[in-house]
C-alpha positions as CSV (number, residue, x, y, z in Angstrom):
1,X,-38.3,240.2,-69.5
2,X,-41.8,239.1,-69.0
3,X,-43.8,236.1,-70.4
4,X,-45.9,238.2,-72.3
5,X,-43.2,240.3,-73.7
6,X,-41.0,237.3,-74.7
7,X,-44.1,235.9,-76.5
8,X,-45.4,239.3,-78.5
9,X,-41.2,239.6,-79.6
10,X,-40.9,235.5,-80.6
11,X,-44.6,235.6,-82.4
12,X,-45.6,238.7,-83.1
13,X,-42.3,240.5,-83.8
14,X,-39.8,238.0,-85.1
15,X,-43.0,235.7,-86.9
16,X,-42.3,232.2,-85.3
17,X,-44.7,229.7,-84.1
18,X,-44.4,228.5,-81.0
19,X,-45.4,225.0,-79.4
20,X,-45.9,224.8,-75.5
21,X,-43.1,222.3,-74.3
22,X,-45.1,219.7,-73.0
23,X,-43.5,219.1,-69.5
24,X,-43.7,221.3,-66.3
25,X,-40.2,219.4,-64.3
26,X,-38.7,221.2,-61.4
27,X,-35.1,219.8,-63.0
28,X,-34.6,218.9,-66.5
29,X,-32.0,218.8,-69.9
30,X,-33.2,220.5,-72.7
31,X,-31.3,219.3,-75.5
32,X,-32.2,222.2,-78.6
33,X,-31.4,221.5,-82.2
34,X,-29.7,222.2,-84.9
35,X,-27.3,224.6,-83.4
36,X,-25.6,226.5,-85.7
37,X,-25.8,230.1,-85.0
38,X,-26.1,232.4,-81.5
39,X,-29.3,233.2,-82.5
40,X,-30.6,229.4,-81.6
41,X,-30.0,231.1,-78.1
42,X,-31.9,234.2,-78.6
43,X,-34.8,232.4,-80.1
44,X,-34.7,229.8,-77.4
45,X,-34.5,231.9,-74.9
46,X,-37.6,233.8,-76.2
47,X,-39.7,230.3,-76.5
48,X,-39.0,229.7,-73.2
49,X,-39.4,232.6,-70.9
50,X,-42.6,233.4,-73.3
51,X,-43.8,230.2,-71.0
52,X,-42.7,231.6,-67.9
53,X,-39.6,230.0,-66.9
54,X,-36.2,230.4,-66.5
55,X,-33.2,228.2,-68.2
56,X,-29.8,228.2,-67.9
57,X,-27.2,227.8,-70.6
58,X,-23.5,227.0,-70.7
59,X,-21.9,229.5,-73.0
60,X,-17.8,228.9,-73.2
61,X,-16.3,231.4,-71.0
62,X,-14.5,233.2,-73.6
63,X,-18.1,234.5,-74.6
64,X,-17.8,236.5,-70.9
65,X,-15.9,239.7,-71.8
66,X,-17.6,242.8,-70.6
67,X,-20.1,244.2,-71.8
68,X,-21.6,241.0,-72.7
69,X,-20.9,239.5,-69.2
70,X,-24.0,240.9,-67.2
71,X,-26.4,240.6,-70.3
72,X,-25.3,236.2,-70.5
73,X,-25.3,236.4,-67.1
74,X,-29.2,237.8,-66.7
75,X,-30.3,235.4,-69.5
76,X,-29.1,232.4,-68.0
77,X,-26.2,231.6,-69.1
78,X,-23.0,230.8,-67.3
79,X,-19.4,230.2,-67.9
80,X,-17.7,227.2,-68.8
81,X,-14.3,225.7,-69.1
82,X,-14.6,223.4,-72.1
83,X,-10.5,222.4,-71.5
84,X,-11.5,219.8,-68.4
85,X,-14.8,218.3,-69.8
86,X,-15.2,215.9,-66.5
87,X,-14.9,218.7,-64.3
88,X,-17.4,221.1,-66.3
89,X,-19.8,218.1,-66.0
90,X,-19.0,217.1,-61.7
91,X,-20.0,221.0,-61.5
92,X,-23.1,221.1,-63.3
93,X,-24.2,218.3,-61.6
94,X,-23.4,220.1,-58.3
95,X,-25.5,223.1,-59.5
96,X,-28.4,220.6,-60.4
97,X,-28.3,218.9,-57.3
98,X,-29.1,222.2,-55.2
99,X,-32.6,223.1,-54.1
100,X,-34.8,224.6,-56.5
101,X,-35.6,224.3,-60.0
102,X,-32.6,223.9,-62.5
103,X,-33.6,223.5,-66.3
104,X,-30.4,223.4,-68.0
105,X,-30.4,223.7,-72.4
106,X,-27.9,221.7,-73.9
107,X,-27.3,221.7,-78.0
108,X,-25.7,218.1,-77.8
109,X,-23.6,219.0,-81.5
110,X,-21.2,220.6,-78.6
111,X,-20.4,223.6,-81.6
112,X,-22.1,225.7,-84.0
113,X,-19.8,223.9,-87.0
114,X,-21.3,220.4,-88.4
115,X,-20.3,217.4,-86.6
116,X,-21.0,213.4,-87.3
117,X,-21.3,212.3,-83.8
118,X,-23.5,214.7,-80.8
119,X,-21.8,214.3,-77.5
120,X,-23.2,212.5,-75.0
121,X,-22.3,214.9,-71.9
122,X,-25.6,215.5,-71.0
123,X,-26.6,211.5,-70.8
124,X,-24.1,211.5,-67.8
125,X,-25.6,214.4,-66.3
126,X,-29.4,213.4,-66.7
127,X,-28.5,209.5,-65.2
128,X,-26.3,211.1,-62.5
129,X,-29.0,213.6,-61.3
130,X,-32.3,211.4,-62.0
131,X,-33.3,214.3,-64.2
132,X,-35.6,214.2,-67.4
133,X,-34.1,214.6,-71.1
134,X,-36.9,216.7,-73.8
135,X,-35.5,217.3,-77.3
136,X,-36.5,220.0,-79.1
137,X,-35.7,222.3,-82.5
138,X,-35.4,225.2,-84.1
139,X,-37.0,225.3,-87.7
140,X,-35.8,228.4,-89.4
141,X,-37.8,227.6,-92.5
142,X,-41.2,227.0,-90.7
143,X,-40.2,229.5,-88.1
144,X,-41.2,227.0,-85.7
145,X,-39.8,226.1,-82.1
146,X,-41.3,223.1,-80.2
147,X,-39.7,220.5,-77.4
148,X,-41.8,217.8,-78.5
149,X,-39.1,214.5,-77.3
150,X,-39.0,213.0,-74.3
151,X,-35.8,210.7,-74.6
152,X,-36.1,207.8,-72.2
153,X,-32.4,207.0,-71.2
154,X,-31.0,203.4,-71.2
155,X,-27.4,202.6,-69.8
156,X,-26.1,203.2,-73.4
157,X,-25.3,206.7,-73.4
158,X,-24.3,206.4,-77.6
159,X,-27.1,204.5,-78.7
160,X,-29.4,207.2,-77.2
161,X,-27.3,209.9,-78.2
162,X,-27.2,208.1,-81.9
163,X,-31.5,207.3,-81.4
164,X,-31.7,211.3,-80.9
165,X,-29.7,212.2,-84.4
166,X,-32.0,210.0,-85.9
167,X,-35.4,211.4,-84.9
168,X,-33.8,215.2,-85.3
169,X,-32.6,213.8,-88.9
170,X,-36.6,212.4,-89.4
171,X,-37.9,216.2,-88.6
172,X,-36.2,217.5,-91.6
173,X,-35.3,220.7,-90.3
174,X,-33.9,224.0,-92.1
175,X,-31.3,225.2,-89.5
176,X,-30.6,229.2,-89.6
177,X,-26.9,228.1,-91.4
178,X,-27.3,224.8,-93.2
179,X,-23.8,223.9,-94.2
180,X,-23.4,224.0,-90.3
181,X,-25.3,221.1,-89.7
182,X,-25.1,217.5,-90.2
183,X,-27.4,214.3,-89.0
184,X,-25.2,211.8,-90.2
């Protein structure tokens, strides 16, 4: 889908406001939050081809039956083997590693359920590859999608991953299902 279109369905069509991510990396990890429904994706997705680029998602592998393969597939997403977590993360760093641009979305809750502790996964990644972390959210209240957090990683991979809960807790958001989230 086009830029243009993405933007007239995300604004115009579904009603949300939408804040230009404020970075223009070749490689990156988008961390999106609160996850607690497939539509996160939808919505994401909208936000960020409306900008004019591309992002690729990891979506379990169970998600790729036919028909839905091709259509996960076109959007960006690709399969993944949640049983072996160190080799789902040695390949995505393989894929980053290649030429070209490679902006992956991560929702660091690792689930659509509430959880007390965000995985750090994408910490590994990001110091392994040299590659940016941006936060951002889905308000479903404001109808608002933004990346405005730049996380700058230290060798701590839980103390970021526990500095990130904290500022998401500090934006107050209303996810789309709210007993599927938790900050704390």
């Amino acid at each position: 889908m086009s830029p243009k279109f993405c933007n007239f369905l995300l604004t115009k069509v579904l009603g949300w406001r939408s804040i230009p991510p404020p970075f223009n990396d070749e490689k990156a990890i988008l961390l999106g939050v609160p996850h607690t429904s497939i539509w996160d994706f939808a919505i994401g997705y909208l936000y960020y081809r409306s900008y004019g680029r591309k992002m690729k998602t990891m979506i379990k592998k169970e998600s790729f039956v036919w028909p839905l393969s091709w259509i996960l597939k076109s959007l960006g997403g690709f399969p993944v083997d949640r049983s072996n977590s160190t080799a789902l993360m040695m390949n995505i760093i393989h894929e980053m590693e290649k030429p070209g641009p490679f902006q992956l979305t991560i929702c660091p809750e690792g689930t659509r359920k509430p959880v007390r502790k965000w995985k750090t996964g994408y910490h590994t990644i990001a110091k392994q590859t040299g590659c940016p972390v941006y936060m951002g959210y889905f308000d479903w209240g404001k109808k608002e999608i933004a990346m405005p957090y730049k996380l700058e990683l230290t060798d701590d991979a839980r103390a970021d991953t526990d500095r990130l809960q904290k500022v998401a807790e500090s934006w107050h958001l209303t996810p789309k299902y709210p007993e599927n989230f938790r900050t704390k």
